[in-house]
C-alpha positions as a Markdown table, in Angstrom:
| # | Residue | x | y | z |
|---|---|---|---|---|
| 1 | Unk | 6.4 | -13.2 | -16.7 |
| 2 | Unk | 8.4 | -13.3 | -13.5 |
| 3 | Unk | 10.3 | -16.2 | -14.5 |
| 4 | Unk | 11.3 | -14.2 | -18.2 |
| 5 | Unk | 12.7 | -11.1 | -16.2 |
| 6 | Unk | 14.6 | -13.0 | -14.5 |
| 7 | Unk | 16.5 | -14.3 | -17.3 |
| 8 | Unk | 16.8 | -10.8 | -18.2 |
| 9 | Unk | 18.1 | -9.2 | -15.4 |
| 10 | Unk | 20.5 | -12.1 | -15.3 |
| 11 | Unk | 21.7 | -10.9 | -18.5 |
| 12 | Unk | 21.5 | -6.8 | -17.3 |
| 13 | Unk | 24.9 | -5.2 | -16.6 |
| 14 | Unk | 22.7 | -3.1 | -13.8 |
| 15 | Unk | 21.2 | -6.2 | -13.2 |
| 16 | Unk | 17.1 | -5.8 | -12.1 |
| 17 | Unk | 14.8 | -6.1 | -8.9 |
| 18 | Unk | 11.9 | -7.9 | -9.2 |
| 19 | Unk | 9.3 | -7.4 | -6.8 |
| 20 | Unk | 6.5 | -10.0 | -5.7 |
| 21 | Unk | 8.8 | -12.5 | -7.3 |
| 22 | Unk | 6.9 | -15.1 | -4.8 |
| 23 | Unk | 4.2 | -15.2 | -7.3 |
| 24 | Unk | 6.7 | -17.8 | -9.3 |
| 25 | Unk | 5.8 | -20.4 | -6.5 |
| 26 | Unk | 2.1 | -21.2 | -8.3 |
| 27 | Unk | 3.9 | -22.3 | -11.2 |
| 28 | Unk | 7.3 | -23.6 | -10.5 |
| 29 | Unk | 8.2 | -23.6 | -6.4 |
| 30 | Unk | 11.9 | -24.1 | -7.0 |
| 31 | Unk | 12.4 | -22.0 | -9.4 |
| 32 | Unk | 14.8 | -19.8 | -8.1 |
| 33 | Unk | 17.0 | -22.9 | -5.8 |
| 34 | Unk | 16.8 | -24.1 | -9.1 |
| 35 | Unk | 18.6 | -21.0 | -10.6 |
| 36 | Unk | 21.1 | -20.6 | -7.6 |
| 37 | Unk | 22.1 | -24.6 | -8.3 |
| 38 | Unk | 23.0 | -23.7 | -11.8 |
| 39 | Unk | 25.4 | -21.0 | -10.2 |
| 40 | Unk | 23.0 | -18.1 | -11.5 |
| 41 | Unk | 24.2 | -14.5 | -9.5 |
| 42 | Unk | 21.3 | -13.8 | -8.0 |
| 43 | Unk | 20.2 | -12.2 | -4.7 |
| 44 | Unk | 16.7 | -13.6 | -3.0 |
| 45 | Unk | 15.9 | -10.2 | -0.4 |
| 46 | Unk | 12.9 | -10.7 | 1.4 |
| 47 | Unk | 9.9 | -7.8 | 1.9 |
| 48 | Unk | 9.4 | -6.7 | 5.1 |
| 49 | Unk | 5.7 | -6.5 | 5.7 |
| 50 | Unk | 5.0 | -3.2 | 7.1 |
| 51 | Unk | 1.3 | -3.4 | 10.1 |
């Protein structure tokens, strides 16, 4: 699911935020260096874990 809005926001004038997009990793680990190699405009923005 993570992986298909991605493509989607990609394609979103307003673009989209995705969150727990780490989840991708069980599947597909470089998905997103993947992405950013094919020139796709996208912004990785970690969490800050709050104690």
């Amino acid at each position: 699911m993570i992986m298909a809005l991605t493509i989607v926001g990609m394609r979103s004038e307003k673009g989209l935020i995705i969150n727990d997009a780490h989840h991708v990793a069980k599947s597909y680990p470089q998905y997103f260096d993947h992405l950013l190699s094919l020139g796709a405009d996208i912004e990785l923005v970690k969490e800050e874990v709050a104690h």
